[in-house]
C-alpha positions in Angstrom: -60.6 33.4 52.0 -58.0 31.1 53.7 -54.2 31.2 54.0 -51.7 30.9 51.4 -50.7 27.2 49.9 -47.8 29.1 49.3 -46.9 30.8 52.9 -47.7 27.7 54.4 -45.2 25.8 53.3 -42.7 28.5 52.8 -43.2 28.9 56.8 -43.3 25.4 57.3 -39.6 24.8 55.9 -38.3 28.2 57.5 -35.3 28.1 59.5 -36.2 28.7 63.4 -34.5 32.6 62.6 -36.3 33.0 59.5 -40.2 31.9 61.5 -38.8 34.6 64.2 -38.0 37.1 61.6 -41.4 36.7 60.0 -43.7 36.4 63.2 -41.7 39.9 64.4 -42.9 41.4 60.9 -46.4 40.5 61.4 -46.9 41.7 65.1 -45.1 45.1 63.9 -47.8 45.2 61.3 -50.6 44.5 63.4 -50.0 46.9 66.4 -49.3 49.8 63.7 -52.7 48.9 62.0 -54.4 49.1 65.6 -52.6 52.5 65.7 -53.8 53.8 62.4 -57.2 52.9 63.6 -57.1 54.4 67.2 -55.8 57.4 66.3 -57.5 58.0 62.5 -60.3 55.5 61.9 -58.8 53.2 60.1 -55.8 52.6 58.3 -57.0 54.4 54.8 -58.0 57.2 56.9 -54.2 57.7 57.6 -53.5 58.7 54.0 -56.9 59.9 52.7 -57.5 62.3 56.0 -61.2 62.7 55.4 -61.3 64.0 51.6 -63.5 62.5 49.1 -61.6 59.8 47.3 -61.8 60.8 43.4 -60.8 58.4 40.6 -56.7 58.2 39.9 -56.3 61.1 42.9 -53.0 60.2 45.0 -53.6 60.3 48.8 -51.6 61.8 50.7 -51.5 64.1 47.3 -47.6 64.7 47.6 -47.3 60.5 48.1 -45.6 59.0 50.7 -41.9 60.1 50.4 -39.0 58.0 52.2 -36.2 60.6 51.0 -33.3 58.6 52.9 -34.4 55.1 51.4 -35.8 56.4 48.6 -38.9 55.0 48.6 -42.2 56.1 47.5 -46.0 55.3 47.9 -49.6 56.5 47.2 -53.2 55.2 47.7 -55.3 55.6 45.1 -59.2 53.9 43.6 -60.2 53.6 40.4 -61.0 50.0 39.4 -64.4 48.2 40.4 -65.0 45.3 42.7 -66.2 43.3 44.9 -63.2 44.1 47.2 -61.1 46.2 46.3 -61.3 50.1 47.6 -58.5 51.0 45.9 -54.4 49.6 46.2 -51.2 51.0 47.4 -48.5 51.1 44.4 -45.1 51.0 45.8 -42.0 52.5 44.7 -38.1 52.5 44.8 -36.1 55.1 43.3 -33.6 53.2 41.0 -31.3 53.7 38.3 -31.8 51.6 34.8 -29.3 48.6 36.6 -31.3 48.8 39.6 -29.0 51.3 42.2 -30.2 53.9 43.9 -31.4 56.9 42.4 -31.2 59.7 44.5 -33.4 63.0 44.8 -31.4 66.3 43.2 -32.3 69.6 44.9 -35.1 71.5 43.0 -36.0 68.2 41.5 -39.8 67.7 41.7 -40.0 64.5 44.1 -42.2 62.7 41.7 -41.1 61.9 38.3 -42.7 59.4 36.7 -39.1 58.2 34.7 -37.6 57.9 37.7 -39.2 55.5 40.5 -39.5 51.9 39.1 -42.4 50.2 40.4 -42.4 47.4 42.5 -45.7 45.8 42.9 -48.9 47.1 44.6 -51.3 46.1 47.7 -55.4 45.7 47.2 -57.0 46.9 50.2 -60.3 46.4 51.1 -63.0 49.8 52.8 -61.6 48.3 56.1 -57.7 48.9 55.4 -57.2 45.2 55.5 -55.2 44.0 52.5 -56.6 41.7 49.9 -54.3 41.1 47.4 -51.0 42.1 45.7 -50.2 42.3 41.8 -47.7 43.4 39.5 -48.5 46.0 36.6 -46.9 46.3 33.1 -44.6 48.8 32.8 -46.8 51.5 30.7 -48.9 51.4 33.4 -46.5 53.0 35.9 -43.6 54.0 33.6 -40.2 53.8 35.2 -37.4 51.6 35.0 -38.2 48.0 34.1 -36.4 45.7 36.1 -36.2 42.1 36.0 -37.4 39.8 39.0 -34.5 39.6 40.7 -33.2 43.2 40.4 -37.2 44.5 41.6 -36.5 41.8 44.7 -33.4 43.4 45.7 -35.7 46.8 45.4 -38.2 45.6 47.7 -35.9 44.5 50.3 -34.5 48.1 50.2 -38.1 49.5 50.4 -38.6 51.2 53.8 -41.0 54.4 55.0 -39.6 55.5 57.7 -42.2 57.8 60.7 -43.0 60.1 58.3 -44.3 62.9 60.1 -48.3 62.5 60.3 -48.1 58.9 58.6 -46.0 57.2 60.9 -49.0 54.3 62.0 -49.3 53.2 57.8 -46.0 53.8 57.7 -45.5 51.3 60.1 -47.7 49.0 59.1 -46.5 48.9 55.1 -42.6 48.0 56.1 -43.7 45.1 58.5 -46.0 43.6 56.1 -43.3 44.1 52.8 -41.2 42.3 55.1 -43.6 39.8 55.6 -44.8 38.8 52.4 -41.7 38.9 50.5 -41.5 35.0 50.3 -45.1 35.9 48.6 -43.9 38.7 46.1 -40.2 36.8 45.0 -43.4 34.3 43.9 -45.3 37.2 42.2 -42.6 38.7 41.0 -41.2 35.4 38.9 -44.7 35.0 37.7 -44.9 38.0 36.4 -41.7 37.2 34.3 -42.8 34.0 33.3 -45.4 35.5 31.5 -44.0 38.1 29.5 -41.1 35.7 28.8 -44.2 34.2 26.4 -44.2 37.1 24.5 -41.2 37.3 21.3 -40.9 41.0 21.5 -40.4 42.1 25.1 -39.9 45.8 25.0 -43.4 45.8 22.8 -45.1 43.2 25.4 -44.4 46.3 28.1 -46.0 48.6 26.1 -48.9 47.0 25.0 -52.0 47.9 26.9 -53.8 44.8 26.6 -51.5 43.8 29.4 -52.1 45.5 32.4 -52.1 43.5 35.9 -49.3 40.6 35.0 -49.7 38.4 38.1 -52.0 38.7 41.1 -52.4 36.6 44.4 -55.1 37.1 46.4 -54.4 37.0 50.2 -55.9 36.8 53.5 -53.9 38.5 56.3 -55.5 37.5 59.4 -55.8 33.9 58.3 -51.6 34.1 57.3 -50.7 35.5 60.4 -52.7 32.7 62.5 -51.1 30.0 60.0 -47.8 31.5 61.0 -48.6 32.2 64.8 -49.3 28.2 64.4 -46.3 27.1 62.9 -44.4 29.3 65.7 -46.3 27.2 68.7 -46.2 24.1 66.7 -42.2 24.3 67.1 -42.6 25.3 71.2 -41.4 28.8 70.1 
């Protein structure tokens, strides 16, 4: 693996605020990934806390729940690679026009009408990250929201320290915020290609389509790229 085409350049045309903003996101990332490590084994560890991982189970098994953001996460494993462990599938809770949905008392925190999917993270047995993709919508249910409207969801996406998670919480809202050049990128692709289709609302529903766009990625080898670009400038 090496760094993105795509992050390279984005980087290399950044403002001097935007590199700051970016190299901030990655060393946030990185010291809660060290964290995760020290203090459960590694960064899967965090959410899967020593069960066995079975096929489709969520870990933790309630999700990761942001209730102030309204967020949402789980880990889970059940496609076969050379890779891939398993991925992280990340939610927001939106309305149909992309707002806020907010969580009613006695409400079951997970509804699967309710949080609209945003895209989700490959991760390798090490915790390291190997790719993001975007999924149909019968694959997650939800709202579907166009690129731009699931855009403005991610850069309301936040876990805050939830209590026991707090390293991978960490870790996931520096490294959204890092890649988000990369996910706009994903995101429109993912458009693109059902914008093929004549007959959208049956393209989201059919099951031959399942991952819509993917982009693999190498972490380490972005960060250095971008730790470059930062002492290229004399920052």
């Amino acid at each position: 693996m090496t760094a993105s085409p795509f992050l390279r350049r984005h980087w290399r045309a950044a403002s001097s605020a935007q590199l700051a903003a970016a190299l901030q996101y990655a060393r946030t990332s990185v010291a809660a990934f060290s964290a995760a490590t020290a203090a459960h084994g590694s960064l899967l560890q965090n959410w899967i806390g020593g069960r066995d991982v079975l096929e489709f189970e969520h870990y933790p098994p309630d999700d990761l729940v942001d209730l102030r953001s309204g967020s949402q996460c789980y880990y889970h494993s059940h496609r076969d690679g050379d890779q891939e462990h398993g991925h992280l599938h990340l939610f927001w809770h939106a309305t149909a026009s992309g707002r806020r949905r907010y969580f009613r008392a006695g409400k079951p925190r997970w509804n699967r009408t309710e949080p609209t999917h945003l895209f989700a993270i490959s991760l390798d047995a090490r915790g390291l990250p190997v790719a993001l993709f975007t999924v149909n919508q019968w694959v997650t249910d939800g709202h579907w929201l166009d690129a731009a409207r699931t855009l403005a969801c991610v850069d309301r996406f936040t876990m805050g320290p939830l209590p026991g998670y707090e390293p991978s919480c960490g870790w996931l809202t520096g490294f959204v915020r890092l890649y988000r050049p990369l996910i706009h990128e994903l995101l429109m692709r993912r458009d693109q290609r059902l914008q093929r289709r004549a007959n959208l609302p049956g393209a989201l529903q059919d099951h031959r389509l399942e991952v819509l766009s993917l982009s693999a990625i190498d972490w380490l080898a972005d960060m250095d790229v971008l730790e470059a670009e930062s002492a290229r400038r004399g920052a």
